[in-house]
N, C-alpha and C positions, 0 to 999 in steps of 0.2 A: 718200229714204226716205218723206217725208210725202208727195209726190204720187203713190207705189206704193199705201201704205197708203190714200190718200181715192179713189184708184180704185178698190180692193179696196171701197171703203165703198160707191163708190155701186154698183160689180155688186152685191153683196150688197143695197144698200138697194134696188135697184132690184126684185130680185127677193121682196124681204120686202114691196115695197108691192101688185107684182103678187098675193102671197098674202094678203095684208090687204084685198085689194078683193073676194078671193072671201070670205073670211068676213065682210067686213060688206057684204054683200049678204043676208045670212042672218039680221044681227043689229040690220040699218040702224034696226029699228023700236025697239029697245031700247038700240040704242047712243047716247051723250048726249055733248056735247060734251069732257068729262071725259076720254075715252081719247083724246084727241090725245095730251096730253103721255105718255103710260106708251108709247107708239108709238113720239115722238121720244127718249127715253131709253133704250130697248132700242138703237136704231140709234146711240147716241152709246156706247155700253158695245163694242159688236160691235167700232167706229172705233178704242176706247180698245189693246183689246187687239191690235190687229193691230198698231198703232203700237209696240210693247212688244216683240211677236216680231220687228216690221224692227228693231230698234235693239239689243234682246239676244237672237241665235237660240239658242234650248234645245239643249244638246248630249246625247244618248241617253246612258242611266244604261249602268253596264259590264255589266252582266246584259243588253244589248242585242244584244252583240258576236256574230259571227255566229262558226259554227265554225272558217272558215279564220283570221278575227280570233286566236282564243285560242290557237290551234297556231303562229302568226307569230312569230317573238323573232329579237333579231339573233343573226348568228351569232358565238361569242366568238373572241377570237382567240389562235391557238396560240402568239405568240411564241416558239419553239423555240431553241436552241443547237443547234451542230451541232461537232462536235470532232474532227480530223484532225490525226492525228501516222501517223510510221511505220509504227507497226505496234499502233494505237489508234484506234477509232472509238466515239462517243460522241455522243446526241445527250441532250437537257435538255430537258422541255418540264414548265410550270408546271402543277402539277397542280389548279389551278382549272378548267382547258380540261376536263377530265374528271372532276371533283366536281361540277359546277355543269351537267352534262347531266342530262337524267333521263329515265331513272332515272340514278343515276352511275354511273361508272365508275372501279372500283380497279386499282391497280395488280396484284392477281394476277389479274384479268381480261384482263390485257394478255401478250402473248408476241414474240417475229421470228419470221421464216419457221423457224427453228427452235424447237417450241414448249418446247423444254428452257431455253432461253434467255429469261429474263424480265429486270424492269424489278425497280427497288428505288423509292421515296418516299425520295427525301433531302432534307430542310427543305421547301421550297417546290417542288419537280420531280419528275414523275417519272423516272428513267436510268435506258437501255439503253445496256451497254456490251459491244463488242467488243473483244479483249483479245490478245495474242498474235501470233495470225494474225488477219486481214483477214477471212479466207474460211472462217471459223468464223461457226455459227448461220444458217446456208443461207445466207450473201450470196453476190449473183449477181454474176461479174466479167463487163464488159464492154468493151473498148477497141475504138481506131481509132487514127490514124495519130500521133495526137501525145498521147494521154492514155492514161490505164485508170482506171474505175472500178469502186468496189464499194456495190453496193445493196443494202440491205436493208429492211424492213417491219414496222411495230409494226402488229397483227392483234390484235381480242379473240379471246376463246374462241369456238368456234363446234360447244361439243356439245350446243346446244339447239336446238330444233327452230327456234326465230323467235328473231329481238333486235330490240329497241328502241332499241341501241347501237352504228353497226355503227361499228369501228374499220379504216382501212387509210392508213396514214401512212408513206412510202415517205422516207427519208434518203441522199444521196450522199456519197460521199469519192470526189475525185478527183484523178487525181497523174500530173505530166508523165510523161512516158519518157523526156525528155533531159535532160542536166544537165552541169551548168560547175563542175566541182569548182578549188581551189584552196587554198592553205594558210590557216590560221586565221588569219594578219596580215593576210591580204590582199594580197600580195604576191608574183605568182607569178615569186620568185628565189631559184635553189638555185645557192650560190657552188661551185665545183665546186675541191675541193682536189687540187689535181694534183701530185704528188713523181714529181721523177727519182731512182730508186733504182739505185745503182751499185752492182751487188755486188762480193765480193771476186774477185783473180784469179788463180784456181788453176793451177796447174801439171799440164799433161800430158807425154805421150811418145810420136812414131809408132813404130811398126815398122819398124825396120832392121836385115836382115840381110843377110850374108856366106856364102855358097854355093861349093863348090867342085867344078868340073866336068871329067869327062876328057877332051871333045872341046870344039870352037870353036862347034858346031854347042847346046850347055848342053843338052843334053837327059837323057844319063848322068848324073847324080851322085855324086862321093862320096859313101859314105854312112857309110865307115869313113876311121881316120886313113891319110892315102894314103902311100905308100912308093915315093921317087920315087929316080932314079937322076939324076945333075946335067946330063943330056942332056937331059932330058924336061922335059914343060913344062905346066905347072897353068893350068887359067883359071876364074878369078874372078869372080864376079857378084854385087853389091850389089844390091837393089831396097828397095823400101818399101812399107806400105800406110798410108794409101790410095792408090788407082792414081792419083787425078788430081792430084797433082802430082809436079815435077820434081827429082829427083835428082841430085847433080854432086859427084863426086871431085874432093876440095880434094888433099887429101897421103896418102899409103900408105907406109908403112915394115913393114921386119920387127926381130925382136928372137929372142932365142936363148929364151927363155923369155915368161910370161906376162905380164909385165909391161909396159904400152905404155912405161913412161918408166924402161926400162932401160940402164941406161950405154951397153950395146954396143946398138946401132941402124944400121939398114940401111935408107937413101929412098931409095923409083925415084918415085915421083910427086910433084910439087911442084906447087902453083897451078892442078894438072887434067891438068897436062902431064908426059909423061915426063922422067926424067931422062939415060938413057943413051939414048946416041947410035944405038949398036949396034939397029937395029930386030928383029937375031935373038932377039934375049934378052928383049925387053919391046916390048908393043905394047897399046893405049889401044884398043879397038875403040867405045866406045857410051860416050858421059859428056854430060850436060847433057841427053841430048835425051827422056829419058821418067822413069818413077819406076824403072830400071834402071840401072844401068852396067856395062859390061866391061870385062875386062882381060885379057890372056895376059902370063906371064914364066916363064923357063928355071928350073928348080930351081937353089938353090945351098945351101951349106954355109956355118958362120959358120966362122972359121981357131980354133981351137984341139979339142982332141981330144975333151973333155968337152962340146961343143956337137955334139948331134946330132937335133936340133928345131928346127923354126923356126915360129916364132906371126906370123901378117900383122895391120896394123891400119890403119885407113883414117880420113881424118874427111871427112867427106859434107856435101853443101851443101842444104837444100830449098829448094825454090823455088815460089812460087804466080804461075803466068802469066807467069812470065818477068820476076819482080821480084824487089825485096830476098830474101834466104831464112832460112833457120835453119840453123845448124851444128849438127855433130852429129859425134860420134867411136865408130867402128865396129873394133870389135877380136874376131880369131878368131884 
C-alpha cells in the first residue's frame, strides 16, 4: 500500500512541481525563500491522504445505489407442503411468501384454475384444498403408463388491467395405477374350510308295470278285464321307466283274489324260470335282457265254484349294467 501511495505522491508531486515552476516564473521577483516550506507541506498532506484511502477505502453512502441496486432483494422462499391422500389434495404454503412481496398479497387475491375455489389464512399458511373428487376446481388430469396425475394452479386475480404481483404456483398429486392389495395382517392366507356334507337318504320308487296283451306280437292291449276261456292264452308284459336299466322276473304267482299273500296261491315262475314242464301252457319269452320282460300262459281256473278271477303278481329284479339289482313286487 505505501509504495502505491508514494508513487501516487510523486506523479502528483511531480506534476504540482511542473505547475509551481510556471508560476514562479512570474512571481520569481517576489518570491523569497519562505515559500519553500508551505510547498513541501501541501505535497506531504496530498501523501497523507492518499495513504488513508489505500488502508480504509470509503464505501458509497446507500443514497448511491443505482436503480437495478434498490429493485434487487433475494427471492424468499415458498417452503410449501403438498398433501395427497385418496381423494384429498392440499397444498400449505407459509403466508410470509406473500405478505412480505410488495405490494402484498392476500389470500382473497388468490384462486386455482377454478376461480370459485380459493385459499383460507390458517395460522401461519395460506390452503388451498381439494376435497371430494380430485378433479374438482379445474385440475387437469394427466397420465402415462405407470402413474396419473392431477394438477392444479394457485393464480392471483387478474381483473386489472397490470399487477405488480403476478401469482402462478402449479402443485402435483400423483398416484400409481398398479397396486398389490392384501389383508390388513399382512398375510396373504385365507384357511379355506372345507365340510363334507352327507345329506340324508331318501327313499324313491321306479315305475313298474304289468300290461296285458292279446297277441305274442304286445301290440293289442287289453284295455278291459279280459274274459278268457281255459284254451286261450294271455301274455304278459312287465317293463319299467327309466328305459336304461334292466328288468328280470324273479317269481310270478296267481291268487283267486287280490291279495298277493293269499292262502290259495298258484307259481309258474321261480328264480326267472318256469315252473311247468309242459311248454304248451307257459313260455318265458324276454326276461333279464332290457327294461321289459315277457311271458305267455294258458288261462286256468282256481278248483272251487266261488273262484272265478284270477289276480297275477310278479316280483321283478332291477338291474344297472348287469350288476347287483333292486327287488321289487309287481302285482295285477
Amino acid at each position: 500500500m505505501a509504495v502505491g501511495a508514494l508513487f501516487a505522491w510523486l506523479l502528483l508531486g511531480g506534476t504540482m512541481v511542473a505547475a509551481d515552476e510556471a508560476v514562479e516564473e512570474g512571481e520569481r521577483r517576489r518570491s523569497s525563500e519562505a515559500g519553500e516550506p508551505l510547498r513541501f507541506g501541501r505535497k506531504l498532506l496530498l501523501w497523507l491522504l492518499l495513504m488513508v484511502e489505500e488502508i480504509f477505502p470509503l464505501e458509497a453512502p446507500s443514497d448511491h445505489l443505482t436503480c437495478d441496486d434498490r429493485l434487487t432483494f433475494p427471492p424468499a422462499e415458498l417452503n410449501e407442503t403438498v398433501i395427497c391422500t385418496n381423494d384429498h389434495m392440499e397444498v400449505l404454503i407459509p403466508a410470509a411468501f406473500f405478505l412480505n412481496k410488495v405490494p402484498p398479497v392476500y389470500v382473497w387475491d388468490l384462486h386455482l384454475n377454478d376461480p370459485e375455489c380459493r385459499g383460507v389464512h390458517a395460522g401461519d399458511d395460506y390452503v388451498f384444498s381439494i376435497r371430494t373428487n380430485l378433479s374438482d376446481c379445474g385440475t387437469v388430469t394427466v397420465s402415462d403408463d405407470s402413474h396419473i396425475m392431477f394438477m392444479n394452479t394457485i393464480h392471483n386475480n387478474q381483473s386489472d388491467v397490470i399487477t405488480r404481483s403476478y401469482i402462478n404456483i402449479t402443485f402435483v398429486c400423483r398416484y400409481p395405477l398398479s397396486y398389490r392389495v392384501q389383508q390388513p395382517s399382512g398375510q396373504n392366507l385365507i384357511r379355506v374350510d372345507v365340510r363334507s356334507i352327507t345329506l340324508s337318504t331318501e327313499d324313491g320308487n321306479f315305475s313298474v308295470s304289468m300290461l296285458l296283451f292279446k297277441d305274442r306280437a304286445f301290440q293289442d292291449r287289453w284295455t278291459t278285464v279280459p274274459a278268457l276261456s281255459l284254451d286261450q292264452d294271455i301274455f304278459v308284459k312287465v317293463f319299467m321307466l327309466p328305459a336304461d336299466l334292466v328288468l328280470r322276473i324273479e317269481s310270478c304267482w296267481a291268487t283267486p283274489n287280490r291279495d298277493p299273500f293269499s292262502n290259495i296261491q298258484y307259481t309258474f315262475i321261480r328264480d326267472g324260470c318256469p315252473l311247468l314242464e309242459d311248454r304248451q301252457t307257459l313260455g318265458v319269452l324276454k326276461n333279464g335282457e332290457g327294461a321289459d320282460a315277457t311271458f305267455r300262459i294258458q288261462m286256468f281256473k282256481f278248483v272251487g265254484g266261488s273262484y272265478t278271477d284270477v289276480f297275477l303278481h310278479c316280483n321283478v329284479q332291477i338291474c344297472h349294467g348287469g350288476r347287483g339289482g333292486v327287488s321289487a313286487e309287481l302285482f295285477l
